[in-house]
C-alpha positions in Angstrom: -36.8 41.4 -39.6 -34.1 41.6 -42.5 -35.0 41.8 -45.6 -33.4 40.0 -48.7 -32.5 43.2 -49.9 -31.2 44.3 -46.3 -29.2 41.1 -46.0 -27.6 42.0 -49.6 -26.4 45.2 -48.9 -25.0 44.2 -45.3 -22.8 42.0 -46.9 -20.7 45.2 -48.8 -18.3 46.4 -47.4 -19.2 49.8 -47.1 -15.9 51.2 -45.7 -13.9 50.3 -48.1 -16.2 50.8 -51.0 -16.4 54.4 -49.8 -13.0 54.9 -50.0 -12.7 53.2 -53.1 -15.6 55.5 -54.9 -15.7 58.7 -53.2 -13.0 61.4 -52.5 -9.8 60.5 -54.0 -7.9 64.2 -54.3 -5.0 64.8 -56.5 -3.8 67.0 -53.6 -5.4 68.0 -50.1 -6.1 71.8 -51.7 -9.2 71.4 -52.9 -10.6 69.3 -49.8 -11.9 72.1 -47.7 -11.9 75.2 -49.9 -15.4 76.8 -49.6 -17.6 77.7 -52.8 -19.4 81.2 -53.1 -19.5 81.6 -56.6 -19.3 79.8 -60.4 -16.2 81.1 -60.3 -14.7 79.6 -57.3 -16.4 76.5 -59.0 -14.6 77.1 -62.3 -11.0 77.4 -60.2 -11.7 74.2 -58.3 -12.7 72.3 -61.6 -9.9 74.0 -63.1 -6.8 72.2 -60.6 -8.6 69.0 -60.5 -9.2 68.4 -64.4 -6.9 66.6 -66.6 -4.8 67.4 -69.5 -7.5 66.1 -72.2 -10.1 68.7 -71.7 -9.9 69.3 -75.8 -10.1 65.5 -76.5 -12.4 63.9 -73.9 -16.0 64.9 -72.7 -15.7 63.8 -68.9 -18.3 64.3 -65.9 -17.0 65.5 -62.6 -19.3 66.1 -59.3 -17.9 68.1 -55.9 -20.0 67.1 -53.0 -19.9 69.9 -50.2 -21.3 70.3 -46.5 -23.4 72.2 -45.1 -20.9 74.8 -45.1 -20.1 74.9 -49.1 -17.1 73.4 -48.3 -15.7 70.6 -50.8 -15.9 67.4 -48.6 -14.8 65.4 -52.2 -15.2 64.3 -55.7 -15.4 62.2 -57.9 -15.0 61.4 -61.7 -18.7 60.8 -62.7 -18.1 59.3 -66.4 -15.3 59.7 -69.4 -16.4 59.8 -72.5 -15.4 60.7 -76.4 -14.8 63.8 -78.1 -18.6 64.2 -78.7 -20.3 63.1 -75.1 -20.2 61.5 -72.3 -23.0 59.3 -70.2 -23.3 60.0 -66.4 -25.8 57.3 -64.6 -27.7 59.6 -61.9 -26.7 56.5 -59.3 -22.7 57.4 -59.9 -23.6 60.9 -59.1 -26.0 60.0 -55.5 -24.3 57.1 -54.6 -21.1 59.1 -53.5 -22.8 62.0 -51.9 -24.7 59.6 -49.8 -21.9 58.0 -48.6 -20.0 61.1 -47.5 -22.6 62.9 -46.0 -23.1 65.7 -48.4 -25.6 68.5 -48.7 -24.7 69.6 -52.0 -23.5 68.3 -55.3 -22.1 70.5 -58.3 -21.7 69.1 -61.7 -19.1 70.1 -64.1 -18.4 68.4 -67.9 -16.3 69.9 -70.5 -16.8 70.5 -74.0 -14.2 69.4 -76.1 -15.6 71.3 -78.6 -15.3 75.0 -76.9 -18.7 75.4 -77.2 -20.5 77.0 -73.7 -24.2 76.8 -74.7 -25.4 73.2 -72.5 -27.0 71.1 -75.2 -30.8 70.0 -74.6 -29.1 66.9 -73.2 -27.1 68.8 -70.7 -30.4 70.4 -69.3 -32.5 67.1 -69.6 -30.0 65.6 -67.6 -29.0 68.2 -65.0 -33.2 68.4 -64.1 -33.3 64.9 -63.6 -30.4 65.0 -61.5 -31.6 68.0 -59.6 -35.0 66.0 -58.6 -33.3 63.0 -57.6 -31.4 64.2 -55.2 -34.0 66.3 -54.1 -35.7 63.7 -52.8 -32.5 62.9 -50.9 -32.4 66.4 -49.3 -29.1 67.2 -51.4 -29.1 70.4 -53.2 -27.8 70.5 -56.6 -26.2 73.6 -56.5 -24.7 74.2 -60.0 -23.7 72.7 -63.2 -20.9 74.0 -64.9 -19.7 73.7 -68.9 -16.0 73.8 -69.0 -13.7 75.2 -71.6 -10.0 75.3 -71.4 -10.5 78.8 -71.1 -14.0 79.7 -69.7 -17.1 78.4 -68.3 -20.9 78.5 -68.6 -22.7 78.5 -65.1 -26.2 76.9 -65.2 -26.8 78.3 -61.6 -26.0 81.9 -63.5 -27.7 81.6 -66.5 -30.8 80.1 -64.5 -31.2 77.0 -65.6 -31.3 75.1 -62.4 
């Protein structure tokens, strides 16, 4: 028996919102490229981010196989020079849809400050234990700079 909530849902149209949501790449190089390290992370972030890094607090998520291989992402939120907001849904939503194992976060501080605010780490738990109960990994969350990064994987914060 359907549900009203069932019959909802099977009215989307769940191809093309996939497309339209998940995995648009400014090129094929970061599609594929397999993450070991914060740094590899850092790189990836790096090619993908946009020319406003010291203006604009944005949220970015990779979602990755099984493998650590990128499989996608997608910008989670833009913001103002002070913060962003990222809705935990924007962030599952996505990784559900492709099929990922793991999700890595990255936001930038306009400011150049690398130490995650209590915000950051309020967030990035609740995060972590929502898509826990997915079986996705949160596998990092990274603080960008336009010239460094702060790992929360590294520092152990996850």
């Amino acid at each position: 028996m359907i549900t009203k909530e069932q019959q909802v849902f099977s009215n989307i149209d769940m191809k093309n919102f996939s497309q339209e949501i998940i995995l648009s790449t400014k090129s094929n190089k970061a599609k594929g490229m397999k993450i070991t390290t914060s740094a590899d992370v850092h790189r990836e972030f790096s090619f993908i981010w946009d020319s406003d890094m010291n203006i604009r607090e944005r949220m970015k998520a990779f979602y990755l196989n099984q493998a650590n291989e990128i499989i996608g992402f997608y910008e989670v939120s833009s913001g103002g020079v002070a913060g962003t907001i990222a809705d935990i849904r924007l962030i599952l939503v996505p990784a559900l849809l492709c099929g990922a194992s793991g999700i890595i976060l990255g936001h930038n501080h306009p400011s150049g400050n690398l130490a995650p605010s209590k915000a950051d780490i309020n967030l990035t738990k609740k995060i972590k234990d929502a898509a826990k109960l997915l079986n996705i990994d949160l596998l990092d969350h990274i603080i960008l700079t336009e010239t460094s990064y702060s790992s929360f994987a590294d520092e152990g914060l996850l």
